[in-house]
N, C-alpha and C positions, 0 to 999 in steps of 0.2 A: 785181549785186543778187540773180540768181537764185541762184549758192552762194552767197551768207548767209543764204537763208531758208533752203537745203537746210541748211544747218549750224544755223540756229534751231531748225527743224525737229525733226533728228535730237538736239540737247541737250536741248530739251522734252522729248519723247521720252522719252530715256535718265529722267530726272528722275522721269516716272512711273513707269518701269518701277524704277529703283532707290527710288521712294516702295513700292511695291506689296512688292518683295522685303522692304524693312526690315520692313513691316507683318506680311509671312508669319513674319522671322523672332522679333518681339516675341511673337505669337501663341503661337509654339513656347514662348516661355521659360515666358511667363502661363501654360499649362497644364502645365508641364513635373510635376505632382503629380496631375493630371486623371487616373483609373480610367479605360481604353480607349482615350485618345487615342493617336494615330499621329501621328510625326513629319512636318510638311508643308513640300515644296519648291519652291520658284519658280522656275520651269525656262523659262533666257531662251534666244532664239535669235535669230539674225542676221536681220535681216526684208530684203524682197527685195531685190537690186540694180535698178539701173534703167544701161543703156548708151544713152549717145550719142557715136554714131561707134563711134570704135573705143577708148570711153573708156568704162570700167564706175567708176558710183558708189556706194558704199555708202549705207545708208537708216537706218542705224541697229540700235536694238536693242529686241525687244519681246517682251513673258511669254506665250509661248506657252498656259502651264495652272498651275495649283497644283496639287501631284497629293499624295497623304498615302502616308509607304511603308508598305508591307505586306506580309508573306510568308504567304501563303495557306494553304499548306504548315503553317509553324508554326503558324495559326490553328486548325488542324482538330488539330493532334496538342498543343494547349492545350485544346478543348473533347474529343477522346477521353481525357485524363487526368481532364481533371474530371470527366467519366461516371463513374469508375472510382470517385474521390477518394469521390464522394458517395455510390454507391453503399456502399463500406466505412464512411463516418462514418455512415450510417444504421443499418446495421449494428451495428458498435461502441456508438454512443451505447445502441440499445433492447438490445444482447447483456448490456453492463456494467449493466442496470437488472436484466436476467435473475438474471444474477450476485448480483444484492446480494437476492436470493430466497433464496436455495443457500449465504449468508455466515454461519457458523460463528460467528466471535466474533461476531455482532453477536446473537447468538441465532435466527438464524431458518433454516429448515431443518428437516432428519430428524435428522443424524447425533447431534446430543442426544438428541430424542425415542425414538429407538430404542436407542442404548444404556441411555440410560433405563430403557428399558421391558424389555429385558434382565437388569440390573443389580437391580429390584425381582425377578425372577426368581430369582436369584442366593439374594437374604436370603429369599423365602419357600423355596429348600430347604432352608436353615439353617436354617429355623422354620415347617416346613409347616403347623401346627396353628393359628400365632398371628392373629389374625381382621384384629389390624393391620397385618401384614404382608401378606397377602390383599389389604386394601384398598389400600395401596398400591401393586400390582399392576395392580389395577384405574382405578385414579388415573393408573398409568404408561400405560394402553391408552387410555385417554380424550385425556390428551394426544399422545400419539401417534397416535391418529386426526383429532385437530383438527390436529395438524401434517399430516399429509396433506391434511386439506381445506384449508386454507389454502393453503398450497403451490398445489395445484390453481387454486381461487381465484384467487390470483393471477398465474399465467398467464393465465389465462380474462380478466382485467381489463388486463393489460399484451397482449394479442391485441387487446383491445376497442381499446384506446384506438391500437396501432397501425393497426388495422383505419381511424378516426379519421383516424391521418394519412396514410394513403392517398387518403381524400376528398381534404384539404384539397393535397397534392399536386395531385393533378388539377388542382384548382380553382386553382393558381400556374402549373401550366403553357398552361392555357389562357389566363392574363391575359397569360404574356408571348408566345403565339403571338400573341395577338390585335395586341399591340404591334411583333411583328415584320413581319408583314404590312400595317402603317399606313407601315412606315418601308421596308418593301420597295419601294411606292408611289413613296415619295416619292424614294429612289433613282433609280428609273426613270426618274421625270419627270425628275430634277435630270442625270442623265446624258441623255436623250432632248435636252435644251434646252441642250448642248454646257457645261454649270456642270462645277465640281469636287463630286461628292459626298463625297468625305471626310470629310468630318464626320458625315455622314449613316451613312456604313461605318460608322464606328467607335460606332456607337450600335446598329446593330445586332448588331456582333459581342459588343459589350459585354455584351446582350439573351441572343444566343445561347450565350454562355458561362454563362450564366446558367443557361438553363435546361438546358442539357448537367450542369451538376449537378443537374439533378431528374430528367432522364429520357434514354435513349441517344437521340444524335441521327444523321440523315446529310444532308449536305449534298450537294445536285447543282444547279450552273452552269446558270440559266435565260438566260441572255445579259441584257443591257443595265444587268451589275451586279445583278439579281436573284437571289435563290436560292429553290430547293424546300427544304423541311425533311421530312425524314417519320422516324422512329422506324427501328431497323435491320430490323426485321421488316418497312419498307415502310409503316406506316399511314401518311399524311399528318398532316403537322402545317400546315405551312403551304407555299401556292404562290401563288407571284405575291403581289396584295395580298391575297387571302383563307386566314384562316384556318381548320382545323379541329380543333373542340376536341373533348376525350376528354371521358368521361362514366362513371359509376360505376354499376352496378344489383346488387343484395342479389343474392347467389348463392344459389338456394334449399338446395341441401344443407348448405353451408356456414352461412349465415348472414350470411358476409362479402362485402364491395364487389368485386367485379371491375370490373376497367376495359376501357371498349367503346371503339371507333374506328368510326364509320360503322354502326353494328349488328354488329359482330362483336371479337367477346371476345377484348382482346391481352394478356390476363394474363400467362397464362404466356410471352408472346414480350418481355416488357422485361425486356433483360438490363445495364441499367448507369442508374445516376442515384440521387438519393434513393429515390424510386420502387420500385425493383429491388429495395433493401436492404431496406424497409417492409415488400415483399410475401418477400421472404426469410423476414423474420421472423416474420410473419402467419403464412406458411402451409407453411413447413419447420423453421425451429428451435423452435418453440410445439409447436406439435403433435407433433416429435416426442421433446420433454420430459415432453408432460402423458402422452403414448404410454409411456414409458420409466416414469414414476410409477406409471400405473394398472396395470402389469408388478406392478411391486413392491410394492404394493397390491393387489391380489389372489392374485399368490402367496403373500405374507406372510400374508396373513388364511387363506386357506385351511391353510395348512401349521401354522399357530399351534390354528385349528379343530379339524385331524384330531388332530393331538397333542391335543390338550386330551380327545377327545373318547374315545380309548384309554384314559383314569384314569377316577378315582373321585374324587368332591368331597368335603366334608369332612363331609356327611351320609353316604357309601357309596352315594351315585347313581354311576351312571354319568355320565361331564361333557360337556357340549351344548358350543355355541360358546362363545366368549370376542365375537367380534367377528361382525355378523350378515354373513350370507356372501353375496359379492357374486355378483349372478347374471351378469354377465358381465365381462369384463378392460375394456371401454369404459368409465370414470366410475367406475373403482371409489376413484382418488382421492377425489374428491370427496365420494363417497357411502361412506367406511368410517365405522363407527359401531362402538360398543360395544355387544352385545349382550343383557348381563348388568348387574345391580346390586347382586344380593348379593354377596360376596364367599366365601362358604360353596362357589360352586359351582364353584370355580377347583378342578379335577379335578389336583392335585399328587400324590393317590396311585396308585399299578401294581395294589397289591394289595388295597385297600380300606378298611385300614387305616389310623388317623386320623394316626399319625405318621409314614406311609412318605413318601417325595419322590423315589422315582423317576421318577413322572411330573415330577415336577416340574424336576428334572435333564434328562429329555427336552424338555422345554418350553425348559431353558437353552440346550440343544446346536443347538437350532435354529441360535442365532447365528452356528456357526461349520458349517452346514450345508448344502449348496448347494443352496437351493428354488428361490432365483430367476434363472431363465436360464442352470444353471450354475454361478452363484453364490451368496456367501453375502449374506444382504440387505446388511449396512454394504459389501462391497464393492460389490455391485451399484449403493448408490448414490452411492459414491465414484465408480463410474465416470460418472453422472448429471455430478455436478460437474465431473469430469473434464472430458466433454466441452463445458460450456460455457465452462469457463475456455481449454482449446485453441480451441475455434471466435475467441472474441472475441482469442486472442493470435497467433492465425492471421491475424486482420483487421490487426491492430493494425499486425504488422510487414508484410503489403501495404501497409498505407496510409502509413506511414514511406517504405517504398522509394519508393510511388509518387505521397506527395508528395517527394521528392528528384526522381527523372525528372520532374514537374512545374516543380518550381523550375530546375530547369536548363533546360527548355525552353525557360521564361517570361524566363530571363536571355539566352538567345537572340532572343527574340521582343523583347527590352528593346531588343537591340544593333541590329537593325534598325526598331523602329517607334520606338522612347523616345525623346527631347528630350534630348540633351549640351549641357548649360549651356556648357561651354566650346567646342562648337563654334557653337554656336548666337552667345555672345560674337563671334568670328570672324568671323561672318558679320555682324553687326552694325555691324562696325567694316569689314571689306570695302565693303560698301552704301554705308554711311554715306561710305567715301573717293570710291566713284564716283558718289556725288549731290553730293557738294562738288565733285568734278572735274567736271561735266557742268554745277555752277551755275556753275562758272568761266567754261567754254566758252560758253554762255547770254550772261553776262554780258560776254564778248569780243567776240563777232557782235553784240551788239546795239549797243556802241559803235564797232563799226566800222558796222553801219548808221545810225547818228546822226550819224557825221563823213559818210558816202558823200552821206544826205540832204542835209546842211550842202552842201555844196563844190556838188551840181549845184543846190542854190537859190543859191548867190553866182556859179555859170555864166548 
């Protein structure tokens, strides 16, 4: 009687433990499209012997733990790529908005406006006398300084609105610290209370991938399954269950949000995430475009000034400015203006005389003159364009390369955490033969103890 309850025993047993496995492996399939989910195993082991005499009995078999795999490893070199990823799509996305400032066929820019205003130079020295011609000179300067303000303008308004999402950065990555730290908890306790947290992992790395595209992260091993999070410059993001969150305060020089940690300003220390790119853009390609403009805007206006102001107008004055002159190279985008309205006083003569255009030919040479920086204005701000289009194709092809090393990671990180329908099939069909074998055995021992019953009630 006593082996057939050990054999009841150890088939019940089995029963659960292969109900328990099928369970884990159903589970796998159900999610096998689930964002974050890891692969989870049911890891059986031989449960103890027990001897008597010199006779050792087996006891069966029992699921030690569900455990979900993971490589750690690949975890952290999926969130260092996505740092990267988002730092460049931040990047790119406000570079390519820069771009379509600077965009030629679409009309907007200089490169019109100053050939333009060249080209109306041209026909007044064909026709220095003609008043219409004049005016249209003058017509060319007017738009050509509202294309400077403009342009200026809107950087100043694509700065703002980055500036913008900076705030609202911040403001996403403290919702998902604050979320990480609820789930780091509950980790702890779930692993403290000997459970499988697995689930619970893969919610948080989910979390953490997450925000590794907003901002650089580092991860350091707090034991019991928990992690520190802090920025690579060390600010704390989160430890243990608590969070801490970043915070933005108006820079007073600036005007713009810097981002604080504990009272102390980690601007310039985020080097990767959405975040990075934002303040990239805020506060090095912006500025050193609207920098590069008001160049060429105040050399041009000055250089176009002096020249103008070597002639004679069409009175026999001597000729003042054309454009009013900027007092310093800071804002002089912005602030170019025309300074004149008659047209009479557009100084095209050298010698006073009402039909000479020497000046005025001097006024043309400018074009191909090197005032600014070197250069001649249209090159100067060919190279403007220049370098926005290489910055953003500079990005474009990091961020290709470096989503490829991404996806090949991720297809790494697939072959160890991800759900194989056909092995997972396999295992289903394993399970499923050793719980029909085990209800055999079940059902063996029980009608041999039903006949043992029988025979010693008819003794």
């Amino acid at each position: 009687m006593g082996g057939l309850s050990a054999a009841l025993n150890i088939s019940v047993g089995a029963l659960q433990v292969d109900e328990n496995a099928l369970a884990t492996s159903s589970n796998n399939v159900a999610n096998v499209d689930t964002p974050g989910y890891s692969r989870q195993v049911a890891n059986l082991v031989e449960t103890a012997p027990i001897t008597l005499g010199n006779i050792t009995f087996g006891t069966g078999v029992g699921l030690q733990s569900v455990t979900s795999t993971r490589d750690s490893i690949l975890d952290l070199r999926v969130n260092q790529e996505t740092q990267q990823q988002g730092q460049l799509d931040a990047f790119i996305g406000a570079g390519q908005q820069i771009q379509s400032l600077f965009d030629q066929t679409s009309g907007a820019g200089l490169q019109g406006p100053l050939t333009a205003f060249f080209n109306s130079l041209s026909q007044l020295s064909a026709n220095p006398s003609d008043t219409n011609t004049r005016q249209a000179v003058l017509t060319a300067a007017q738009n050509l300084a509202t294309a400077f303000n403009q342009s200026s303008v809107n950087l100043s308004t694509l700065q703002g609105s980055t500036d913008q999402s900076v705030t609202q950065t911040v403001g996403q990555i403290n919702t998902l610290t604050a979320q990480i730290a609820a789930v780091n908890t509950q980790i702890s306790g779930t692993t403290g209370a000997g459970q499988n947290p697995g689930p619970l992992v893969d919610q948080r790395q989910l979390l953490i991938n997450q925000l590794s595209n907003l901002v650089d992260v580092s991860e350091i091993n707090a034991g019991n399954n928990s992690l520190t999070l802090t920025t690579s410059s060390g600010a704390p993001l989160v430890v243990g269950g608590q969070s801490f969150a970043l915070s933005t305060q108006v820079n007073a020089a600036t005007g713009q949000q810097d981002v604080f940690s504990q009272g102390t300003d980690i601007t310039t220390k985020i080097t990767s995430g959405q975040l990075a790119g934002q303040i990239q853009i805020r506060d090095q390609e912006i500025p050193a475009l609207q920098n590069s403009l008001d160049t060429l805007a105040f050399n041009f206006a000055n250089a176009v000034n002096t020249q103008n102001e070597a002639g004679f107008d069409l009175n026999g004055n001597a000729g003042g400015a054309i454009f009013v002159p900027p007092t310093a190279q800071a804002s002089a985008a912005a602030g170019l203006t025309v300074a004149i309205t008659n047209p009479a006083l557009i100084a095209a003569s050298q010698d006073g005389t009402t039909g000479d255009n020497a000046n005025a030919n001097a006024l043309l040479a400018l074009q191909n003159t090197n005032i600014v920086s070197g250069q001649t204005p249209l090159n100067y701000y060919s190279g403007i364009v220049f370098k926005i289009g290489n910055d953003v194709s500079s990005a474009q092809t990091s961020e290709q390369t470096g989503s490829a090393v991404l996806q090949q990671i991720q297809n790494l990180q697939g072959g160890v955490s991800g759900v194989s329908v056909n092995e997972e099939a396999a295992n289903l069909i394993r399970f499923q033969s050793a719980y029909e074998a085990s209800a055999e055995v079940s059902n063996a021992v029980n009608t041999l103890l039903q006949d043992t019953i029988g025979i010693l009630g008819a003794a």
